[in-house]
C-alpha positions, -999 to 999 in steps of 0.1 A, spaced: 503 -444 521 523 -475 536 559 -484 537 581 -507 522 598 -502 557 620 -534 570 600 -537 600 611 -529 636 613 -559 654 638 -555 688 631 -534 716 662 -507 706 645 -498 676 609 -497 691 629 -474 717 636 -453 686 606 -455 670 587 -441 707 612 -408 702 599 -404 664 566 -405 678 569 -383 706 589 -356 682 564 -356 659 531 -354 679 546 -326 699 561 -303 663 518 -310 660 508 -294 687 534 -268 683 512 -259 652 484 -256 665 498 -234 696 493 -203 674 459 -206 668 425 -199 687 397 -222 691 379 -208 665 409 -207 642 405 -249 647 371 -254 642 365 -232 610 367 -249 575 373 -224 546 366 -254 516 358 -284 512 393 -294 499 407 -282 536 398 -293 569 398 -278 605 433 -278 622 410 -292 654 400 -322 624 435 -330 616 445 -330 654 416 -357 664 427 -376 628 460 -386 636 454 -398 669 422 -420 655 453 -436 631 468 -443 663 442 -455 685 419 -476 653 450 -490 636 474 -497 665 454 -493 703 428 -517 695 444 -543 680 476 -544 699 461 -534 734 438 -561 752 408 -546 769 412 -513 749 387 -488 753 383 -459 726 380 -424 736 345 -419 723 329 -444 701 316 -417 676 350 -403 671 352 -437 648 332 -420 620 334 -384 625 374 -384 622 377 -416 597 392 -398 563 384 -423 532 388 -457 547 358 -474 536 370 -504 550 369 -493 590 336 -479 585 315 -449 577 330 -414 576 317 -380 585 315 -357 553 349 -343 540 330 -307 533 311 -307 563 338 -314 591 338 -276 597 302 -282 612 313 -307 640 314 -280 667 317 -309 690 337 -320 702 352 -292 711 393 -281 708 397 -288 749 381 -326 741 401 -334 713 437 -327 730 422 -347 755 420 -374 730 454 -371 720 467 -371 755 447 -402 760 458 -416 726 496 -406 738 492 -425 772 483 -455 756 510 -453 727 535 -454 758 524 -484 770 527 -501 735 560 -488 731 573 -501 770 566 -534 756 600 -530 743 585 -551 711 564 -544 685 548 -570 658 571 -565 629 534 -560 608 522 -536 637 557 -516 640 555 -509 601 520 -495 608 530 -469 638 561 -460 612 535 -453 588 509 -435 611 544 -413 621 548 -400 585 508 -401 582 511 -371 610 536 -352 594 517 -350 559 486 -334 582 514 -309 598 515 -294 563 480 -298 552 474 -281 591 497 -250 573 480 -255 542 446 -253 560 452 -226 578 464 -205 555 437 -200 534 413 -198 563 427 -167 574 432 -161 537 395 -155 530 397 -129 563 394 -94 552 419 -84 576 444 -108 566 456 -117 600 489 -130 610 498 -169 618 528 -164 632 547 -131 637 581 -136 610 566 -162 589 567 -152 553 597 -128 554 621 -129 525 651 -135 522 672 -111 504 689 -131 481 687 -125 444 675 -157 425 708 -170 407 704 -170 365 684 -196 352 704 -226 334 701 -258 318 716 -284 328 717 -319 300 710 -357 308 716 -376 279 694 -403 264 693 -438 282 679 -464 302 675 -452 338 662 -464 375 638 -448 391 617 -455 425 631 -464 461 650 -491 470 665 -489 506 665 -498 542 647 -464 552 610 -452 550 593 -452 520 556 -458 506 540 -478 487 540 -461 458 575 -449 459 584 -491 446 597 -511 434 625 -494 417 623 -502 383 635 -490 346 626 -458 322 641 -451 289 641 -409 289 648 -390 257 674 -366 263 662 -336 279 675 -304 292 666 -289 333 662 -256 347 687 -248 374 661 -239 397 626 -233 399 605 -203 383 609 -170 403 575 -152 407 592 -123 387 595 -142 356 557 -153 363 547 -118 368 556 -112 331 538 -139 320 509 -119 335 518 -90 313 521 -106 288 485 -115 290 492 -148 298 456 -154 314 441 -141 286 456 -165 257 435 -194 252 462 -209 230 484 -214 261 459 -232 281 447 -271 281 410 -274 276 400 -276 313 428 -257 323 409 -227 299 381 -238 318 390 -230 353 408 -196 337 372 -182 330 345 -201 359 368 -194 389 380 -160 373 418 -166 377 442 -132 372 470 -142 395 484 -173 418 464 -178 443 471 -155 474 482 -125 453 463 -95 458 471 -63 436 470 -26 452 474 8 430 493 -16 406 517 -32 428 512 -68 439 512 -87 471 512 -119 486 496 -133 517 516 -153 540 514 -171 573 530 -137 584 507 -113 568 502 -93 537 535 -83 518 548 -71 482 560 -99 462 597 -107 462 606 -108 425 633 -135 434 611 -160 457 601 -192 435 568 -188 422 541 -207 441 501 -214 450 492 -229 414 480 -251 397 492 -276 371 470 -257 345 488 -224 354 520 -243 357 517 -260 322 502 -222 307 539 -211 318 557 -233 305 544 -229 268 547 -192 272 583 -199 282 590 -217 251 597 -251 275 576 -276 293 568 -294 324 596 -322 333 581 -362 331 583 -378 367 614 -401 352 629 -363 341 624 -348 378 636 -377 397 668 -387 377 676 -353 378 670 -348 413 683 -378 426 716 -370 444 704 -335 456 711 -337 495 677 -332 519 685 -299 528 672 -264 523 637 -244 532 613 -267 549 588 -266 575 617 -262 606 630 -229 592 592 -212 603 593 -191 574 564 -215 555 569 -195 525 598 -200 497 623 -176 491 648 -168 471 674 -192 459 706 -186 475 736 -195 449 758 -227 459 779 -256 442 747 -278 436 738 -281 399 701 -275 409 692 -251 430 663 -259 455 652 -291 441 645 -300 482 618 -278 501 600 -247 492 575 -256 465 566 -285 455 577 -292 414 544 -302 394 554 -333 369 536 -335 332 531 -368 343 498 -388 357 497 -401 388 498 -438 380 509 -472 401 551 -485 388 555 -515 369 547 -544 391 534 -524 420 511 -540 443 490 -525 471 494 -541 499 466 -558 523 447 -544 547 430 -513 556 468 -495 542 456 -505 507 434 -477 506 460 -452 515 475 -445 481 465 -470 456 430 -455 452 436 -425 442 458 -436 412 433 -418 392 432 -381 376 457 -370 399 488 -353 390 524 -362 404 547 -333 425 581 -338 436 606 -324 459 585 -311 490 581 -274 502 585 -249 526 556 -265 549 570 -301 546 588 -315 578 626 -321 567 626 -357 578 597 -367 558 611 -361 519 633 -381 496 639 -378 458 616 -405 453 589 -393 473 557 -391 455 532 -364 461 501 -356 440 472 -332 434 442 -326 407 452 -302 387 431 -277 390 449 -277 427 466 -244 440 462 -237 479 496 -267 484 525 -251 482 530 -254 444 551 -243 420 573 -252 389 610 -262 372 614 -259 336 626 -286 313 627 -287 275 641 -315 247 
């Protein structure tokens, strides 16, 4: 994804741009802390990648889109580390297979925080210039919120790794816990009809496809005050709710009956009661926590049960658009959602712990262009088959969401942290 960042140009806010990085690259490593070798090596899917993958990843950013070009006489770390931790940018080169990264035994954990330390060495000396390129400051900006999307997809990763253990072992000792609370009563709350803006248009960080702002005419619609609780889900499942092919889209139906789906993913049931796995272990499921692990078919099969509907992107984001950033993210350690506390905002956890699936497609704004350069590829490529998410969740780093930020997943999609808000006509 790129920015529509005004770029950094004077050596103040090149200083401030070095602490971003440094903050960032270290909360990486603090991720990673928790976890053996092996831990970083293993891939569980093809859709997930080694933690050890993600690390070496967002240094080659570093070093292939900023080191070579801005350092004279740079030499990379080791030439091969060009393919094996490229991700889809066709236009630097080859790439290592997405489901085979889990065989790259080598290099090994030790060797890769080598490259990051050597990556980090030379990022200092870039940044004691005191002056970046305006074009080459956007793209360290960039490669900053690049490295927070892989902290979560490092949570993500992990977590159904040592989902598909059989003894369900721990990430990190409190991680998970609930918290208490008893999920406020679900309410409507009423836009009317009109002509709307939607899509950023700031001085901060933003990507690409965040712009430009433009205009929506919405219907008037009607919703929730907060997200689905995995209580009210849990009577869908009662209801038979897997087991109704007249709740389910075609491929949706589908995924119901080939991948054998009973429950969200992670939920395990014992002598009738069920549990969830979290980064902290095996637990009952809290009633009152927000629903989350699935998919957009699951998500939509819900909905018509519930007699509503998925909101439109338009719907989310002029709904959500003066919530404040603040609530359950990454920094609280819990990396799990939990119940919504009640408070004077008219929708409760619209920021942080699952991220909302939209009805609608993933698809470029009105007059959006990608821009040039190897960036191009970062989001405009997969404006295709995807469907958009909004409002982050409880594995996305506070600093890195805004109500227009954009995120999006096939469908069939469940190990993100994924859930769903109601809306209705």
């Amino acid at each position: 994804m790129t920015t529509s960042l005004t770029p950094v140009r004077d050596a103040v806010a090149s200083a401030g741009l070095a602490s971003q990085y440094d903050a960032v690259r270290a909360r990486t490593i603090q991720l990673q802390a928790p976890l053996s070798p092996e831990d970083c090596t293993t891939q569980s899917m093809a859709d997930a990648s080694p933690t050890k993958w993600h690390l070496a990843h967002t240094s080659w950013f570093f070093e292939t889109l900023v080191l070579q070009p801005e350092l004279p006489g740079y030499q990379p770390f080791n030439d091969a580390f060009r393919v094996f931790f490229n991700s889809y940018y066709n236009s630097l080169g080859k790439q290592h297979p997405r489901p085979k990264r889990g065989v790259l035994s080598r290099p090994s954990l030790a060797d890769v925080l080598a490259y990051r330390a050597h990556v980090d060495q030379h990022m200092e000396q870039v940044f004691a210039r005191g002056e970046l390129s305006g074009e080459r400051a956007t793209i360290v900006e960039v490669g900053i919120h690049h490295e927070q999307q892989h902290q979560e997809l490092i949570l993500t990763d992990i977590k159904h790794l040592l989902s598909c253990h059989p003894l369900w072992p721990v990430y990190r000792s409190g991680a998970g816990r609930p918290s208490g609370a008893i999920a406020p009563q679900l309410e409507w709350r009423a836009h009317a009809e009109g002509v709307e803006r939607i899509g950023y248009d700031g001085d901060g960080f933003a990507y690409d496809n965040e712009t430009p702002r433009h205009r929506v005419f919405v219907e008037a619609f009607e919703i929730a005050s907060r997200p689905v609780t995995a209580g009210e889900y849990l009577e869908f499942m009662r209801d038979g709710g897997y087991g109704n092919p007249l709740l389910w889209l075609s491929d949706g139906w589908t995924a119901v009956q080939t991948e054998e789906w009973r429950a969200p993913l992670y939920w395990e049931e014992r002598d009738g009661e069920w549990f969830v796995f979290t980064l902290g272990g095996l637990r009952p499921v809290d009633a009152h926590e927000p629903i989350c692990h699935i998919s957009y078919f699951e998500a939509d099969a819900y909905a018509r049960w519930a007699g509503a509907r998925l909101p439109s992107e338009p719907e989310w984001e002029i709904a959500g658009a003066d919530a404040p950033i603040a609530g359950n993210f990454m920094e609280s350690e819990r990396y799990h959602p939990v119940a919504a506390e009640r408070a004077s905002a008219p929708l409760h956890q619209i920021m942080g712990d699952v991220w909302e699936w939209t009805k609608s497609g993933y698809e470029p704004y009105p007059g959006y262009q990608p821009p040039e350069g190897p960036l191009g590829e970062y989001n405009s490529k997969f404006m295709c088959s995807q469907l958009v998410l909004r409002g982050g969740s409880c594995a996305t780093p506070e600093s890195h969401i805004r109500p227009t930020y954009r995120n999006f997943f096939p469908p069939s999609a469940r190990w993100q942290f994924s859930g769903l808000r109601l809306a209705r006509d």
